[in-house]
N, C-alpha and C positions, 0 to 999 in steps of 0.2 A: 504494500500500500504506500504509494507517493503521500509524503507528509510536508507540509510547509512551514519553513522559519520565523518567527515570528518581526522581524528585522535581520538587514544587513549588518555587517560587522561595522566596526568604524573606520578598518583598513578598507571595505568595498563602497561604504560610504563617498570617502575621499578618493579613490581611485574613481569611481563616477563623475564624480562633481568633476574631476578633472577633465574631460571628456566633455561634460556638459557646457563648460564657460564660453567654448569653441563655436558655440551659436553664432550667427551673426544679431543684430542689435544697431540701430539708428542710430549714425553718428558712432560708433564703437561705446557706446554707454554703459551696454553691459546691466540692465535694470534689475536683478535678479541675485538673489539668497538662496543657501536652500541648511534646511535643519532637520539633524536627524531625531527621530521621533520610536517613542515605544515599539511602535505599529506602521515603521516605516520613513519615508522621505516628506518633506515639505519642500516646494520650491515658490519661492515667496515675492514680491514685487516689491523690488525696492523704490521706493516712492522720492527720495530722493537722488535718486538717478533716471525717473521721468522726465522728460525734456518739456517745459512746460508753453512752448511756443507752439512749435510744431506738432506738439502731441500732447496740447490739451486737456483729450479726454482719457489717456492713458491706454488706448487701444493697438498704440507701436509696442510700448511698453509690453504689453501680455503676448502680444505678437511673438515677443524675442523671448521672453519667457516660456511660449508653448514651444518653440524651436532648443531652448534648452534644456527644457521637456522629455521631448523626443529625444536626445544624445544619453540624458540620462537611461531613458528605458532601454538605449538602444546599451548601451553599455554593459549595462547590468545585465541583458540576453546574451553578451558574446561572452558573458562569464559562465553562463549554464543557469541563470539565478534570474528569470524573467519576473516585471513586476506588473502587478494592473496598476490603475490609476483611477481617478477622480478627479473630476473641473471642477474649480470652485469660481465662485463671484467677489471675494475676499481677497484679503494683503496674501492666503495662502491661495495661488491660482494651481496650483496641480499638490493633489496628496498621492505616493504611489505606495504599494503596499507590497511584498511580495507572493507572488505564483510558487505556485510549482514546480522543482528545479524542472529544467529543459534547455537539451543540447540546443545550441544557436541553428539558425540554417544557414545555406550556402549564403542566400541575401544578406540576412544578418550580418555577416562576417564583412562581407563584400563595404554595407555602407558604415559598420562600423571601423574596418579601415582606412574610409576618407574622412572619416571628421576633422582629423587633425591637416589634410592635406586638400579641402574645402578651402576657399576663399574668393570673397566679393570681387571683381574687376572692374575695377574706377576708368580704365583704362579704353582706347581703341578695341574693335573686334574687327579678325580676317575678313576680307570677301570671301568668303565658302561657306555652304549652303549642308547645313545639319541632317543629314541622313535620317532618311524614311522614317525609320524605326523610334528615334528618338523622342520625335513628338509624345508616339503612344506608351512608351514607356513611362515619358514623363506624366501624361494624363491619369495614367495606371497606378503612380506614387501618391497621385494627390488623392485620388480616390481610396485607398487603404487606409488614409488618415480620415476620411469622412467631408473629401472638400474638392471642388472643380477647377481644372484649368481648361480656359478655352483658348485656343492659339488663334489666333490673328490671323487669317491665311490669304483676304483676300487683298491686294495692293491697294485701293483705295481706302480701306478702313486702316492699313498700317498706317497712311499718311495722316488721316486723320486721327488717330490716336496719337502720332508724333508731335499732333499742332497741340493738344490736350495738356502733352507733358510740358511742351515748350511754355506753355500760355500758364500753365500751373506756378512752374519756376520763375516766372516773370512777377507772378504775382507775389510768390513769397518771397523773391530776391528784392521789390518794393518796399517790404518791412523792415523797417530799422530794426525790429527787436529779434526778428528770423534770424537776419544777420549777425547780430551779437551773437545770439545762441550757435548760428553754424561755427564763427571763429571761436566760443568758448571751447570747441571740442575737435577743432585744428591745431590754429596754431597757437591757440590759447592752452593745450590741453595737453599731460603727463604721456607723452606716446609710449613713454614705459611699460605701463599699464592699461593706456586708454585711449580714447579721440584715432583720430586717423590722422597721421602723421606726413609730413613732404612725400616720404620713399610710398605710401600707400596709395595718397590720394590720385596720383594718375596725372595727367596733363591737365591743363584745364579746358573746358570745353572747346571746341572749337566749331564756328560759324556753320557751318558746312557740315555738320554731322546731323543726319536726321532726329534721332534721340539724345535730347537735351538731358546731356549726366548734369548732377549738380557739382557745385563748384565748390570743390574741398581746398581750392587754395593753391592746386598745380600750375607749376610753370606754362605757361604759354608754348609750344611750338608748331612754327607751320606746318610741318612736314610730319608729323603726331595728329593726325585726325583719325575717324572711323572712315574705313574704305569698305563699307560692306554696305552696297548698294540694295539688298533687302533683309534688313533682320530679323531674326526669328523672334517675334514677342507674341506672349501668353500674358493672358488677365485670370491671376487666383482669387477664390472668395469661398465660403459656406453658405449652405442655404441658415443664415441667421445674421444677427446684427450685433448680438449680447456682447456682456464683455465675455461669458464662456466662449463665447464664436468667434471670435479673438484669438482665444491658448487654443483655441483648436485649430485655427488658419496656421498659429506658429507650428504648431507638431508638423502640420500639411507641407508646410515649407519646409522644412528641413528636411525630410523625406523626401522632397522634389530635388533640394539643393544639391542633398548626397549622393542621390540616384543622377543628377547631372553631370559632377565630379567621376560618378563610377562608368559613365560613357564617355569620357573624358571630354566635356564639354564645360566652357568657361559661360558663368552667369554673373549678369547685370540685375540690380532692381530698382526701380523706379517708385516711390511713393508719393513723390511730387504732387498728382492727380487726385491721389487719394485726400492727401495734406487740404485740399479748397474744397469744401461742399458744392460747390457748382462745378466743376469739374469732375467730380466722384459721379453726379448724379446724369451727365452727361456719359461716363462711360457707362456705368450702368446700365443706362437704355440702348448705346451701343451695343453692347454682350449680349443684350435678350435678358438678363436673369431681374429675379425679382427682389433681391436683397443688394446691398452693395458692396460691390469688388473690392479687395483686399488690399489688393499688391499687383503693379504691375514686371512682369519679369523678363527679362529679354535669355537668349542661349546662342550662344556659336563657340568658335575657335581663336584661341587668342592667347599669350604668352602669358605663362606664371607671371605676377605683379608681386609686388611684396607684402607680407602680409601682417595685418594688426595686431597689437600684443593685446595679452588680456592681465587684470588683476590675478595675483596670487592665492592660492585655490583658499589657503588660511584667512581670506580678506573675503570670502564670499559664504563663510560657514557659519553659521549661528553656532554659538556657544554652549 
C-alpha cells in the first residue's frame, strides 16, 4: 500500500525553492515567498515586491507567483515526491501538499531540466519560421495547466496586434510614474539579485521592429534590430478573471515557457496590452474569447542573451 508523507524534508524544501525562484517575474521583481508548513508548502505574494504602477491590481504579481508555482511542483516530481496543490485568493496564493511518491516521467525530467536554462529575450529574433509542430505543442502545455493559447496566424491581425503593443507602450512610456518605476528596477536596481540589468536588457528598441519590446534601458544600435519579417505571437489567458485565474495563467506559463526552451525555441513577452484597459479589451474581442487575455507571447530562434540573477534562496524562505 502507497502511503504519503506528511511534508517534505527541509533539505527538499530548499532544494525546490531553488528551482522555483527561476520563474520569470515583471521587471525581475521576483514577488514571491514560500514557507514550509506542517502539511506542506506555502508560496506566498510578497506585497512589497508588487510593482504598484504597472501592476496595480496585483495580477503580474500572482502571475509570477503561479509560474513559481509550477517549478516548484515540477521539482518536487523529478524527485519521485509529486505534490497536489491548492489556489488561494490570499497573501498564501498556492498551498501544495504532498502525493504519493511517483517516479517522474520522461516530460517531467525533460522540462525540469530547462528551468535553470529558460530565459526571457529582450533581444532581436532570426528570420526563421518555427516549425509545424511547435505551435501545437505549445497549445498542448497551456492546456494541461487549464488555460488557452491562441497563435496569431493570420498577417493582418499580426499587424494589428503589433499596433496594440506599440500604442500600449506609448501610452505607459507617457507616464512619469511608469517611468520611474521601469528605471527603479534597471538601472536603478541591485542586478545582483534583481531588476534586469545592461548585459540582460537587450538593445533598445529599434524603429523598425514590428513588436515594440519595452525599453529596459539598452544601448541603441543600428545594425541590432529584429529581422524576422513575420513572428510567431500567441495571446494566453483562462476562461476567468479572479485573482485565482491569475496563479493559474502563471503555472500555464511556465509550462509553455519550458516546453518552448525544450524545443529549443527563444520566447518574448509582451504585457504592455494587457498593462491599458483599453487595449486589453480590444484584444480580447480580437481573440474571440470571453474573458480577458493574459499575456501576450511571441516564439522563434534567437541567440542565448544573458541572463537575470535572482535573490538568494535564504532571502525568499519564511522562517
Amino acid at each position: 500500500m502507497t502511503t504519503t508523507m506528511k511534508t517534505w524534508s527541509p533539505e527538499a524544501f530548499a532544494a525546490a525553492v531553488a528551482a522555483a525562484v527561476w520563474a520569470p517575474s515583471i521587471h525581475n521583481s521576483q514577488p514571491w515567498r514560500f514557507r514550509h508548513t506542517d502539511d506542506g508548502v506555502d508560496v506566498l505574494l510578497d506585497e512589497g515586491r508588487r510593482l504598484p504602477v504597472c501592476d496595480p491590481d496585483g495580477r503580474m504579481a500572482r502571475i509570477s507567483c503561479g509560474a513559481a508555482a509550477f517549478n516548484l511542483r515540477l521539482a518536487l516530481a523529478a524527485t519521485g515526491a509529486p505534490a497536489g496543490y491548492r489556489i488561494g485568493t490570499g497573501p498564501v496564493v498556492v498551498h501544495l501538499t504532498p502525493g504519493p511518491p511517483c517516479p517522474p516521467t520522461p516530460m517531467q525530467r525533460r522540462l525540469h531540466w530547462q528551468i535553470r536554462r529558460r530565459h526571457t529575450n529582450r533581444g532581436p529574433f532570426a528570420d526563421s519560421a518555427v516549425s509545424a509542430g511547435g505551435p501545437v505543442n505549445l497549445v498542448e502545455a497551456a492546456r494541461r495547466e487549464g488555460a488557452w493559447l491562441d497563435f496569431v496566424t493570420d498577417d493582418a491581425a499580426v499587424v494589428a496586434l503589433a499596433e496594440l503593443i506599440r500604442s500600449a507602450d506609448e501610452r505607459l512610456r507617457a507616464d512619469p510614474a511608469y517611468t520611474a518605476e521601469l528605471r527603479a528596477w534597471t538601472s536603478g536596481a541591485n542586478h545582483d539579485i534583481e531588476g534586469i540589468g545592461p548585459h540582460a536588457a537587450g538593445p533598445a528598441p529599434h524603429p523598425a521592429e514590428l513588436l515594440t519590446r519595452r525599453d529596459f534601458g539598452g544601448a541603441g544600435r543600428e545594425t541590432t534590430r529584429d529581422l524576422a519579417r513575420r513572428p510567431e505571437v500567441a495571446v494566453l489567458g483562462v476562461l476567468g478573471d479572479a485573482a485565482d485565474d491569475a496563479v493559474r495563467t502563471g503555472m500555464a506559463l511556465q509550462c509553455v515557457l519550458l516546453t518552448a526552451a525544450d524545443l529549443g525555441l527563444a520566447t518574448a513577452m509582451f504585457s504592455q496590452p494587457i498593462e491599458v484597459p483599453a487595449c486589453r479589451e480590444k484584444l480580447r474581442r480580437s481573440v474571440g474569447r470571453i474573458h480577458d487575455p493574459q499575456l501576450v507571447l511571441r516564439f522563434g530562434y534567437a541567440p542565448t542573451t544573458c541572463y537575470t540573477n535572482r535573490r538568494p534562496v535564504a532571502d525568499v524562505m519564511e522562517p
